[in-house]
C-alpha positions as CSV (number, residue, x, y, z in Angstrom):
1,X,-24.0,-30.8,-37.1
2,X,-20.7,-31.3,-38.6
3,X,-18.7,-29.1,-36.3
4,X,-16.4,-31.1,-33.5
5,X,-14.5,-30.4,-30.6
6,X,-11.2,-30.4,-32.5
7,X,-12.8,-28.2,-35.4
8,X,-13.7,-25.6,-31.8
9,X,-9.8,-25.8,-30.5
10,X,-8.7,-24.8,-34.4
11,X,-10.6,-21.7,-33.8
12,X,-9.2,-21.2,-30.3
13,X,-5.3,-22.1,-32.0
14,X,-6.4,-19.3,-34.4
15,X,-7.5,-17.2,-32.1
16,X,-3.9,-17.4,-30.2
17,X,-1.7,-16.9,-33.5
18,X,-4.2,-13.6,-34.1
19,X,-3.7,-12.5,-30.5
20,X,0.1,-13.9,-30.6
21,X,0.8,-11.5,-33.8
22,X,-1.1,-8.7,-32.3
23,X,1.2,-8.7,-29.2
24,X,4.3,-8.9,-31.5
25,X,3.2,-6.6,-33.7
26,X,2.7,-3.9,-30.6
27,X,5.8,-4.6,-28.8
28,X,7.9,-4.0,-31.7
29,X,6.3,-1.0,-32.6
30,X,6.7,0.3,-29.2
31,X,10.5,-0.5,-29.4
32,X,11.1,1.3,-32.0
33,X,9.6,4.2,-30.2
34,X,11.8,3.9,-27.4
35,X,11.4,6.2,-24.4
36,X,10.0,9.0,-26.6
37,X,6.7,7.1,-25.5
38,X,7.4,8.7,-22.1
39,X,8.3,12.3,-24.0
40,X,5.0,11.5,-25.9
41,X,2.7,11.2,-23.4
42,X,4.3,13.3,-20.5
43,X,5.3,16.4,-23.3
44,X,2.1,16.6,-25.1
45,X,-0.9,16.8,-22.4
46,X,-1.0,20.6,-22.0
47,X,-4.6,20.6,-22.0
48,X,-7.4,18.2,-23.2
49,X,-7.3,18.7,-27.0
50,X,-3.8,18.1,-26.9
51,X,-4.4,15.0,-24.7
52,X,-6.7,13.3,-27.6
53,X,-4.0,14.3,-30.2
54,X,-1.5,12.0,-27.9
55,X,-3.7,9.1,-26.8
56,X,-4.4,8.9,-30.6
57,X,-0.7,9.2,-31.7
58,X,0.6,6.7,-29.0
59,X,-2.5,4.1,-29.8
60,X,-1.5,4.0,-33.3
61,X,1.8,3.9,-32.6
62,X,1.6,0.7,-30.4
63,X,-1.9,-0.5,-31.9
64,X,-3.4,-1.1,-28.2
65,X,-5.5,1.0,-26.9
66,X,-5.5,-0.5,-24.0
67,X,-1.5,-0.5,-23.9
68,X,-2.1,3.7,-23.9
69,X,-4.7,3.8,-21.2
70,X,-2.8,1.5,-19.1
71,X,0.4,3.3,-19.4
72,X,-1.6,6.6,-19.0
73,X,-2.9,5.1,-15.5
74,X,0.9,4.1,-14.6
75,X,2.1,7.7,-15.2
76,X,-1.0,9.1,-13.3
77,X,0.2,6.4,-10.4
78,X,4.0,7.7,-10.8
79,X,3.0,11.3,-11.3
80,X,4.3,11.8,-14.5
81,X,0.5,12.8,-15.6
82,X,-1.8,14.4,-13.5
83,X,-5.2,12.7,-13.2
84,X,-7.3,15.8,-15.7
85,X,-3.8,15.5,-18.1
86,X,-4.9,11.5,-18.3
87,X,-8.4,11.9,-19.3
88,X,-7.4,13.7,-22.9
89,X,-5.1,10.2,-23.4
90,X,-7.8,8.1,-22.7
91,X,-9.9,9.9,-25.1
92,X,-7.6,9.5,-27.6
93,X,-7.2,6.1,-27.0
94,X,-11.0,5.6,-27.9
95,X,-10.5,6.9,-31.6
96,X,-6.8,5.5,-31.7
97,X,-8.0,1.6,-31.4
98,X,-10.5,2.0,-34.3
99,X,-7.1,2.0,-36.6
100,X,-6.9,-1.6,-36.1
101,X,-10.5,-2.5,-36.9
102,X,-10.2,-0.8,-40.7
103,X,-7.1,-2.2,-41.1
104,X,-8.6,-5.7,-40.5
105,X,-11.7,-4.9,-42.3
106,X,-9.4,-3.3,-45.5
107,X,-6.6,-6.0,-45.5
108,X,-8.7,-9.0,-43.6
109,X,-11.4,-9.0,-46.0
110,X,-11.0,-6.7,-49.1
111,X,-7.9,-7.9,-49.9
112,X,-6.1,-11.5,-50.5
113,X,-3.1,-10.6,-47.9
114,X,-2.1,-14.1,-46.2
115,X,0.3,-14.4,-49.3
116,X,2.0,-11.2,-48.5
117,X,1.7,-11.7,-45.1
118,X,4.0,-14.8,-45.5
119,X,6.5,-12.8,-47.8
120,X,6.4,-10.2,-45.3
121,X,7.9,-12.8,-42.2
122,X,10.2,-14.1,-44.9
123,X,11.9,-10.8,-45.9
124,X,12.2,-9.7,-42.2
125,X,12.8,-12.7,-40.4
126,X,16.9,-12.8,-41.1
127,X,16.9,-9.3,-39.4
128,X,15.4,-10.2,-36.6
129,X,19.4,-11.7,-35.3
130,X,20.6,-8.6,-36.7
131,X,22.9,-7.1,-33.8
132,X,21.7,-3.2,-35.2
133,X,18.8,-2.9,-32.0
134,X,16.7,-1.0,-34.4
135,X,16.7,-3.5,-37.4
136,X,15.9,-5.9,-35.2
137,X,12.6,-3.4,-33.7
138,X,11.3,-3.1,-37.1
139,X,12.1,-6.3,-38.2
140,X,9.9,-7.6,-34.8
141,X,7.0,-5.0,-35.9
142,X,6.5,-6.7,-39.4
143,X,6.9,-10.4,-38.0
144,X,4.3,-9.7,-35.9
145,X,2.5,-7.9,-38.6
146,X,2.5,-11.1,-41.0
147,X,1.3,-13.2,-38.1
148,X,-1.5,-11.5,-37.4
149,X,-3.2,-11.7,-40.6
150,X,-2.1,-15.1,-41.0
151,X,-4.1,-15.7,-37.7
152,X,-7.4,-14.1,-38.7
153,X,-7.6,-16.0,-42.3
154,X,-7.2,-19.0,-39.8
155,X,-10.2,-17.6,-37.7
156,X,-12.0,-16.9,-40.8
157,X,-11.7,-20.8,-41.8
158,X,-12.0,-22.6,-37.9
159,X,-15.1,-19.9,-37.8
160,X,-18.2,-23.0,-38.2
161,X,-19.5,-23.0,-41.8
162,X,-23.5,-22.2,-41.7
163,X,-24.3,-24.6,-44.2
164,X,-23.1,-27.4,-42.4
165,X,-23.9,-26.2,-39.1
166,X,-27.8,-24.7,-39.4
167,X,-28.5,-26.0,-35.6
168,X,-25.0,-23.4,-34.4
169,X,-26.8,-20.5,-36.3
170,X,-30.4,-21.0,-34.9
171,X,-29.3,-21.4,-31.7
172,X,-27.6,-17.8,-32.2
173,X,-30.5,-16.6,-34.3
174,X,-32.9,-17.4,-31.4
175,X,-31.2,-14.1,-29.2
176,X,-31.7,-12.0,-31.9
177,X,-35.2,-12.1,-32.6
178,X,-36.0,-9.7,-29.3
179,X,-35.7,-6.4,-31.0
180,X,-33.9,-4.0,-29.1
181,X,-33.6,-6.4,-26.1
182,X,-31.2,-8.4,-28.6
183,X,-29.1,-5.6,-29.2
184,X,-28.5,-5.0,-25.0
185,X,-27.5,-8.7,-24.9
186,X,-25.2,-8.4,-27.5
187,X,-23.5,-5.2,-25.8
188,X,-23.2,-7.4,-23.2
189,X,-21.7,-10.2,-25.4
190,X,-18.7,-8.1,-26.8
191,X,-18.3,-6.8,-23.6
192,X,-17.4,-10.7,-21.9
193,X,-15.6,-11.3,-25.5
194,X,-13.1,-8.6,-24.8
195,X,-12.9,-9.8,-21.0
196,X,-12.3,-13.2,-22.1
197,X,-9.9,-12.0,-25.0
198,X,-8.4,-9.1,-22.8
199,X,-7.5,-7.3,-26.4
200,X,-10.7,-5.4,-27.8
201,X,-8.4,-5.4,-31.3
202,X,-8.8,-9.3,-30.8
203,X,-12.6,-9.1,-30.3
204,X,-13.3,-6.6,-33.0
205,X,-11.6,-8.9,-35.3
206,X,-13.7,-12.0,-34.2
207,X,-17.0,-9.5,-34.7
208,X,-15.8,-8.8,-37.5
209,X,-15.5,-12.5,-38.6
210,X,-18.3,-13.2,-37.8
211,X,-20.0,-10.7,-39.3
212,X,-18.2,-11.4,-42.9
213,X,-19.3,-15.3,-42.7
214,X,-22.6,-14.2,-41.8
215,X,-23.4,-15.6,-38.5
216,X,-24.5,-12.6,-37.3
217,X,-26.3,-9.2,-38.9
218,X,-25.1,-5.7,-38.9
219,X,-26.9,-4.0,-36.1
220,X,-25.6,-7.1,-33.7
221,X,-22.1,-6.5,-34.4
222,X,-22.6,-2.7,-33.8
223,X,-24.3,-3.9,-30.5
224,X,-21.2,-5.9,-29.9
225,X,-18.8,-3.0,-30.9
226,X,-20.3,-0.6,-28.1
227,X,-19.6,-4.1,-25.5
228,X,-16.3,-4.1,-26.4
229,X,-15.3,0.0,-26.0
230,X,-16.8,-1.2,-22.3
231,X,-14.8,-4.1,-22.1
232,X,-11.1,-2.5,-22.6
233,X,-12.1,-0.5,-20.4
234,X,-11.2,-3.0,-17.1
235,X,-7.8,-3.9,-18.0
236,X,-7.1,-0.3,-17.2
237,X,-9.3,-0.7,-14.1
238,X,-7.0,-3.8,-12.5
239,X,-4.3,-2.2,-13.4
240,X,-5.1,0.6,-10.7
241,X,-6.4,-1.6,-8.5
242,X,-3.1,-1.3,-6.8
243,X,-2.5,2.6,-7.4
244,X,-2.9,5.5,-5.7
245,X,-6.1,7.4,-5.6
246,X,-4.9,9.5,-8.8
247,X,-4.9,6.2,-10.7
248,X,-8.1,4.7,-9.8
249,X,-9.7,7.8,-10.8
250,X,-8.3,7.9,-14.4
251,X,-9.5,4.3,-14.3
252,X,-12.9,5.0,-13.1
253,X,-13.2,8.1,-15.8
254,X,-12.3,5.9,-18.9
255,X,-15.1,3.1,-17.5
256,X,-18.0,5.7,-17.3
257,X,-16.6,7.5,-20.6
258,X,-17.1,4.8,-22.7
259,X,-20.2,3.5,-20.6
260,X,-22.0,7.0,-21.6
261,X,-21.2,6.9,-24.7
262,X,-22.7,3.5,-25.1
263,X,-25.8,4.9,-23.5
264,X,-26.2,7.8,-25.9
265,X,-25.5,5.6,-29.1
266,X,-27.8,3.2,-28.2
267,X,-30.3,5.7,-28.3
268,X,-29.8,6.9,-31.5
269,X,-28.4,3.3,-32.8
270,X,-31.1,2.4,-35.8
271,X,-30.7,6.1,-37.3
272,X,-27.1,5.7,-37.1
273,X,-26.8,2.4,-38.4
274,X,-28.7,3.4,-41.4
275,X,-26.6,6.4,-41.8
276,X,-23.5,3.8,-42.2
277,X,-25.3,2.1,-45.0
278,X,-25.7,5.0,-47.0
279,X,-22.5,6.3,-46.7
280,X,-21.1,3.1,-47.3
281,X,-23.0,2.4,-50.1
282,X,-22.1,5.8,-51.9
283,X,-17.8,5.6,-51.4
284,X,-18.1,2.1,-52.8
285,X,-20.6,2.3,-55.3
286,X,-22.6,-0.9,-54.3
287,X,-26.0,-0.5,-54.0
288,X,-26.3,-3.6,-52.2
289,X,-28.0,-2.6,-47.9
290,X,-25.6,-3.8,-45.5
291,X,-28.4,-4.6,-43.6
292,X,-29.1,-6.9,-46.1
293,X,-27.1,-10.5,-44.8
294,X,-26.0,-11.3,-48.6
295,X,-22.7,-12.7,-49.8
296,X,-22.1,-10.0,-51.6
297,X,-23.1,-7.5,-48.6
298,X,-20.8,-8.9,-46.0
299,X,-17.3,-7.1,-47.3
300,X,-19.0,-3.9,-47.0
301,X,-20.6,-4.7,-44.0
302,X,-17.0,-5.2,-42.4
303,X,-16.5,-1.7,-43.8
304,X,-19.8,-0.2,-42.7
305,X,-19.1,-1.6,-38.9
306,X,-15.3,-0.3,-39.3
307,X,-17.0,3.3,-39.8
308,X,-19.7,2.8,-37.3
309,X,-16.7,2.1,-34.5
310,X,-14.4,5.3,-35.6
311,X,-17.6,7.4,-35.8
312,X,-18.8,6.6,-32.5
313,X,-15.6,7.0,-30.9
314,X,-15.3,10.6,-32.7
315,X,-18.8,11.4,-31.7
316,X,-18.1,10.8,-28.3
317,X,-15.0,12.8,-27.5
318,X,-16.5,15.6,-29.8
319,X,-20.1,15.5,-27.1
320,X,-18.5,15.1,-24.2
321,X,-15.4,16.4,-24.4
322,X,-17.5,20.1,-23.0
323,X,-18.6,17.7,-20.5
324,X,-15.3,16.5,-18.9
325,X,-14.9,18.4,-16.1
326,X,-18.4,17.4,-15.0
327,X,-17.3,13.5,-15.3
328,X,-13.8,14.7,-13.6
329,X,-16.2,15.8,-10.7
330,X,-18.5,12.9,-10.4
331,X,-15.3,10.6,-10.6
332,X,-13.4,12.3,-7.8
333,X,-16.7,12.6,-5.9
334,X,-17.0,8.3,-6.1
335,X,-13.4,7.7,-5.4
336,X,-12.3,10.4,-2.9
337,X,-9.0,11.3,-1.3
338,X,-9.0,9.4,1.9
339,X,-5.4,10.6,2.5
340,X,-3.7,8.7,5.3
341,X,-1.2,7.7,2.9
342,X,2.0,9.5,4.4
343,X,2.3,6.9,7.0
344,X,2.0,4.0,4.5
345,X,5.4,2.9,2.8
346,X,4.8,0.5,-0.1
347,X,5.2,0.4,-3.9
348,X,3.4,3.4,-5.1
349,X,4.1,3.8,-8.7
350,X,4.8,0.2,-9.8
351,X,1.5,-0.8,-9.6
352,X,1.4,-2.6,-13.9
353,X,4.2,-4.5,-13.9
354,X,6.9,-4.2,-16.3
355,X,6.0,-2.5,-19.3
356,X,7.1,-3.2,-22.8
357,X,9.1,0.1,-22.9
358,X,12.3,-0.4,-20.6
359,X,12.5,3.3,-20.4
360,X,9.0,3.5,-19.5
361,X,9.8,0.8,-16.5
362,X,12.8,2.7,-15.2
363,X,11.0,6.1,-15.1
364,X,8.5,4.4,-12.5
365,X,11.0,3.2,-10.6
366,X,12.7,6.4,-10.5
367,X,9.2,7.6,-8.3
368,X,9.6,4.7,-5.9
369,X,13.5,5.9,-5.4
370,X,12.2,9.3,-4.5
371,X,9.3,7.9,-2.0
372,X,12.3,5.9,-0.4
373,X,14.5,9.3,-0.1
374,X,11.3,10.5,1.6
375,X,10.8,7.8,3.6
376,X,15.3,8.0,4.8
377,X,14.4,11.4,5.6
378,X,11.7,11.2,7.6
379,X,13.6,8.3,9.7
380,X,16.4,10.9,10.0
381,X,13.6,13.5,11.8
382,X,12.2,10.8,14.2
383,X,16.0,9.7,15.3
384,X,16.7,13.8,15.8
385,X,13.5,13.8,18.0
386,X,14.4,11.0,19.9
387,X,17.9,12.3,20.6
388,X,16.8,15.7,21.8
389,X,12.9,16.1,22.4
390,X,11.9,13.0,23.0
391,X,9.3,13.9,26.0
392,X,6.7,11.3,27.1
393,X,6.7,9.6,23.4
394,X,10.4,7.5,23.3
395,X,8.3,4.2,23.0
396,X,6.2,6.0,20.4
397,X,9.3,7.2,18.0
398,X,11.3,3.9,18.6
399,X,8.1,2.0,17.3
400,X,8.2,4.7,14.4
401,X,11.9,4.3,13.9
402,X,10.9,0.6,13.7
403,X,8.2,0.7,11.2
404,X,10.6,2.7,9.2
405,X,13.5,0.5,9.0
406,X,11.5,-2.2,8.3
407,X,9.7,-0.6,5.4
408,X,12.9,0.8,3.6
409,X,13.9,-3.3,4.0
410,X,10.8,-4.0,1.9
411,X,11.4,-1.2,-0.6
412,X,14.6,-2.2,-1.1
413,X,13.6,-6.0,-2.2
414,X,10.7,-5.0,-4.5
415,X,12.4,-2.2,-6.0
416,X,15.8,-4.0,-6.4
417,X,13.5,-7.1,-8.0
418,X,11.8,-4.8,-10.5
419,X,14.1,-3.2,-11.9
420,X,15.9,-6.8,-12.0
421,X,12.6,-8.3,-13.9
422,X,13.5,-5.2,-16.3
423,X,16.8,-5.8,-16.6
424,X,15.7,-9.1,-18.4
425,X,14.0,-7.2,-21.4
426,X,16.4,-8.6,-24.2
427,X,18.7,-6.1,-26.0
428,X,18.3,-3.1,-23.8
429,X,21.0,-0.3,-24.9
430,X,23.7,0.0,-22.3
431,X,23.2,3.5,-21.5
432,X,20.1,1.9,-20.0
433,X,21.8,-1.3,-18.0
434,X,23.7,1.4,-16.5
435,X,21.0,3.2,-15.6
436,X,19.6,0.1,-13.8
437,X,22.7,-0.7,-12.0
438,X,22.9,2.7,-10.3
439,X,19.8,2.5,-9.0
440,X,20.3,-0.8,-7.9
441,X,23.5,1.3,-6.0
442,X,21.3,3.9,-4.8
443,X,18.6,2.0,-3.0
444,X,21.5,-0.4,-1.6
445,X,23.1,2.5,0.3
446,X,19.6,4.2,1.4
447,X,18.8,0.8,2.8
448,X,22.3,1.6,4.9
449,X,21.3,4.9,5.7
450,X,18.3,3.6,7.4
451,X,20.1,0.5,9.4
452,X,22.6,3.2,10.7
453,X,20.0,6.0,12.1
454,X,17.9,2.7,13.6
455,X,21.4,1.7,15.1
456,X,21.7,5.3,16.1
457,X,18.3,4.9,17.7
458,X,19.5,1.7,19.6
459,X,22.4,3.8,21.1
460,X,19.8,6.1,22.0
461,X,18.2,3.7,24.1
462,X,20.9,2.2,26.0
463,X,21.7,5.6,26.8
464,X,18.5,5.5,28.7
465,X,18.9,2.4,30.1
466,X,22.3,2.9,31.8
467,X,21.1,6.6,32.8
468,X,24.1,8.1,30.7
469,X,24.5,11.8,30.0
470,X,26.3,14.3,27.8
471,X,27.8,17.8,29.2
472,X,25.4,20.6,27.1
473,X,28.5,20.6,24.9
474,X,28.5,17.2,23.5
475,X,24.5,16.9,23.0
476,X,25.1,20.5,21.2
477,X,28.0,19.2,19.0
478,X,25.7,16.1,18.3
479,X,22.8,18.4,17.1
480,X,25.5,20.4,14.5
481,X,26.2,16.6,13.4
482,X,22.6,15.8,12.8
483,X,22.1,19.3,11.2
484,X,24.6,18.9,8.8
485,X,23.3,15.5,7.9
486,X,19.6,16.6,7.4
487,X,20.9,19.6,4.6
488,X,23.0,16.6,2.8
489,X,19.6,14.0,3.0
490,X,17.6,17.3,1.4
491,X,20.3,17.5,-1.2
492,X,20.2,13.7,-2.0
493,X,16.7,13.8,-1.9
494,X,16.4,16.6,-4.8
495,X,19.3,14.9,-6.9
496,X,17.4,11.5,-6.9
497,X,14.4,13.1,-8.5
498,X,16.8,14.1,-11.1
499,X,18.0,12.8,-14.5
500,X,21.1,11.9,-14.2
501,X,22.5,14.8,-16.6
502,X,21.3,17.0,-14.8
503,X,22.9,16.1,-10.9
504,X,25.4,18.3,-10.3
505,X,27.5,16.9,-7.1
506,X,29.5,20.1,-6.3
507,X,27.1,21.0,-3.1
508,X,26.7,17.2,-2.4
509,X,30.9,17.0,-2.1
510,X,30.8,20.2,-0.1
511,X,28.0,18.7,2.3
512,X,29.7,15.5,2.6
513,X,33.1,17.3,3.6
514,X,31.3,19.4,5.8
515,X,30.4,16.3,8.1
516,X,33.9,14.8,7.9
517,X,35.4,17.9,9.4
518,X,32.7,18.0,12.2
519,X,33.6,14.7,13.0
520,X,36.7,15.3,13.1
521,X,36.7,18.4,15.2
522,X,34.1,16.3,17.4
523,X,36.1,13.0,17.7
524,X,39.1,15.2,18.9
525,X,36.8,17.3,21.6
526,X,35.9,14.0,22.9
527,X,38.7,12.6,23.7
528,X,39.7,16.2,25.6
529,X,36.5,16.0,27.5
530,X,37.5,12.1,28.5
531,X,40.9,13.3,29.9
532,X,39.1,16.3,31.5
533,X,36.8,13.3,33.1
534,X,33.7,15.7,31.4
535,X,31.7,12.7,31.3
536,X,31.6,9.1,32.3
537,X,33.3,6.3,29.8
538,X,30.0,4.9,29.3
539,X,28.9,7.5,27.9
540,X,31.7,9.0,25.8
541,X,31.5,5.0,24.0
542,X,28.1,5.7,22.8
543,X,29.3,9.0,22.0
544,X,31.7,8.5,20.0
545,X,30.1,5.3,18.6
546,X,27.2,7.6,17.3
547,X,29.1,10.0,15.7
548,X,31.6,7.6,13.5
549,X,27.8,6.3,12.4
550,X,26.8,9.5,11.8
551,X,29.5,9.9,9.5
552,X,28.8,6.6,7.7
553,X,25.6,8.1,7.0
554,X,27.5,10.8,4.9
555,X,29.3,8.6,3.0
556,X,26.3,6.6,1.7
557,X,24.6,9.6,1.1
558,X,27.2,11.0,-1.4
559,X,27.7,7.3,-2.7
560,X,23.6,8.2,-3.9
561,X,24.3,11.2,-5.2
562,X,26.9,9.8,-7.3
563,X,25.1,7.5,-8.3
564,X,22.0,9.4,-9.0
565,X,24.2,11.6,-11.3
566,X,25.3,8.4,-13.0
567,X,29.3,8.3,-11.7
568,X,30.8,5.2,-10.0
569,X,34.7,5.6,-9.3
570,X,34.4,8.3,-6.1
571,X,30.7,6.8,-4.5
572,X,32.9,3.4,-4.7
573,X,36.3,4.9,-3.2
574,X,33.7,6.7,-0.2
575,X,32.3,3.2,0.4
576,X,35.5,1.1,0.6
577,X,36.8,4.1,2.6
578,X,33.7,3.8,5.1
579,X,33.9,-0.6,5.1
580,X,37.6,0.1,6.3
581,X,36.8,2.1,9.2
582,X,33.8,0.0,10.2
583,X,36.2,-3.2,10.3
């Protein structure tokens, strides 16, 4: 045997440059589209049929299928896609990822294209320092492009010749020689090979390498085809390992999608396989079996498997599609709604880390601003029940008020490092960096609202502790205060779910005013009720101290509305305004 171990890590280096162009080749493409990825997927799932049309469209847009179903599971995790609106994507996705296979099999094997792959990189490489973003997107795609082919005539050379190697190829030949026991090893086979690949484009192309040189027959790279639609099917599936319910269920549907369609096709496989041959055999006018193993079968062979994969994929939506909201059933049934999840505060949506698209990125974190508006306004109903009804649970809502504060800490730090990680995508347009930096403002000041109301709580407390009371009219006046605050937090709460075009900070100025002049009128009936000797100086401090917080509050809230509507000059005259009077 004639094949070494440095001959084995050409054909892993291959491998790389293949997978390296792939990647490339996707990204760019994907920055070109921009955020009308999001308008794509979000715009165009009105029911299933419509769903397959945009999996399909998106996959061939960024040439990853499993780009499109992870990004469907995202937007299913941040609500931009309900779970049934996911399921049409994923479909899609199916047929969508065969683009790549007949492009390999057409350009890989019919055609001498490493030359023009290399003229390719050298007529776009210049633009790729080009300062126009979009020349640079294209330029990216094509780079990529020209690498990837280059890779697989590498694979197609490190692959081990059979000649020279006749011990390799009976080793292989040995597992095929069971019949239809061969073939369900060989699903199994392309299944790891994706796993270990983690791009089914990547292991279709080594199939279909292998396949051209002959190392293994027809029917045993179909085998392996149907192993690798099950194998892209779990990058989705760790993706949602850390998403909501909604997520894991769109995960969970693609997996048993593709696993019953692999169960159908394998009953029907020989009939079908034969099927490709003729047709095969007709549109190129060789009369040459496929099933044959020749030299001169092999090219349309790679054809004849290229066909087999879109065809099954069709077939498959086209059956079950009627089916779907049986699957959707028997999904929801295996991964129920547990619910419990309103007490839990943790990253909800940002559960695949950053994704190629900036805009994509951004619109998650977006979600995760909104659960932390939810999350500031549930702190501000616990500190108004702790103030006025607190009954026999004050140990109860202080350990609440606790567990809030502390989770709006941790919000704060992963959202403010995510949207810093996306920050670092290279030549984002400035529209977007400003779009980042606001947030950054926004979840800064909510993480201020929620120190103040637990410092509110504190006062709270030492009321109790020094057996301090208000007159009726002071806890009344305080309860107009906390009124006025929980309209402006509902006001916030709906401009943060916003884009920012579309905040209008008229009511949120009004609001904001509103709880100046109460404190105002307040501050002022205090000190009369201190020179009437209303109450006890202990008390009137803690007073007075709570509602100068109070009013903090409604600085930083219009300081997020402004910067939810994507304005900087008034939010950052409120807070200087609001440092002075806390020094």
């Amino acid at each position: 045997m004639s094949y070494t171990l440095f001959d084995f890590l050409q054909l892993i280096g291959s491998l790389g440059i293949f997978i390296f162009g792939m990647k490339i080749f996707s990204e760019g493409l994907q920055k070109i589209a921009g955020h009308r990825l999001k308008g794509i997927l979000s715009g165009m799932t009105r029911n299933r049929l419509t769903g397959v049309l945009t999996g399909f469209g998106t996959t061939a847009i960024t040439q990853s299928s499993t780009t499109t179903t992870v990004m469907a599971v995202s937007f299913v995790n941040a609500g931009l896609l309900t779970f049934v609106q996911s399921t049409g994507v994923i479909m899609g996705a199916n047929i969508g990822t065969t683009i790549t296979a007949w492009m390999v099999a057409l350009f890989g094997f019919k055609f001498q294209i490493t030359p023009i792959a290399v003229a390719v990189i050298g007529v776009f490489f210049a633009f790729l320092f080009s300062n126009n973003s979009r020349l640079r997107n294209i330029a990216e795609a094509m780079v990529g492009f020209g690498i990837l082919f280059i890779g697989l005539e590498f694979i197609k050379g490190a692959v081990p010749d059979i000649r020279a190697n006749p011990e390799m190829f009976a080793f292989l030949d040995a597992f095929t020689e069971y019949g239809y026991l061969s073939l369900l090893l060989f699903v199994f086979a392309g299944t790891v090979l994706t796993l270990l690949t983690q791009s089914s484009s990547a292991a279709t192309a080594i199939t279909l390498v292998m396949l051209f040189e002959g190392w293994i027959s027809f029917p045993i790279a179909a085998a392996m085809i149907l192993g690798e639609n099950i194998g892209t099917t779990v990058t989705a599936n760790i993706a949602a390992l850390v998403g909501n319910v909604h997520a894991k269920r769109a995960a969970r549907f693609h997996f048993f999608f593709n696993i019953v369609g692999v169960i159908w096709m394998m009953v029907i496989i020989f009939p079908m396989l034969s099927l490709m041959d003729t047709v095969v055999q007709y549109f190129t006018g060789n009369p040459v079996s496929v099933m044959a193993g020749t030299q001169e079968a092999r090219a349309n062979a790679t054809l004849a498997l290229s066909l087999f994969h879109t065809t099954f994929n069709v077939l498959n939506v086209v059956l079950l599609f009627a089916f779907v909201p049986y699957l959707i059933r028997f999904v929801e049934f295996i991964q129920p709604d547990r619910g419990g999840e309103d007490e839990e505060f943790h990253l909800r949506y940002i559960s695949a880390g950053v994704m190629t698209s900036p805009g994509l990125s951004v619109a998650q974190a977006q979600k995760e601003i909104q659960q932390f508006a939810g999350v500031v306004e549930k702190m501000h109903e616990s500190v108004t029940e702790l103030l006025f009804e607190p009954g026999n649970n004050r140990e109860k809502l202080m350990e609440k008020i606790q567990k809030y504060e502390d989770a709006t800490d941790q919000l704060e730090v992963e959202i403010s490092d995510y949207l810093v990680r996306v920050s670092e995508h290279t030549n984002l347009e400035h529209w977007m960096t400003e779009r980042i930096r606001f947030m950054q403002t926004m979840i800064n000041d909510m993480e201020r609202i929620a120190d103040i109301y637990y410092q509110v709580s504190k006062l709270s407390e030492r009321m109790v502790e020094t057996e301090s009371t208000w007159p009726e009219v002071a806890s009344t006046e305080m309860a107009a205060m906390m009124t006025a605050l929980h309209h402006a937090i509902i006001a916030m709460k709906d401009n943060v779910a916003k884009e920012p075009a579309a905040v209008s900070l008229k009511d949120a100025i009004a609001l904001e005013d509103k709880i100046d002049k109460l404190r105002d009128e307040y501050r002022n009936n205090h000190y009369g009720r201190l020179e009437s000797g209303d109450y006890a100086p202990r008390a009137g401090v803690i007073f007075i101290d709570m509602l100068n917080r109070l009013e903090r509050i409604g600085d930083h809230v219009l300081n997020v509305n402004e910067s939810a509507s994507g304005r900087r000059l008034k939010a950052m005259r409120i807070d200087g305004q609001a440092q002075a009077r806390k020094h």
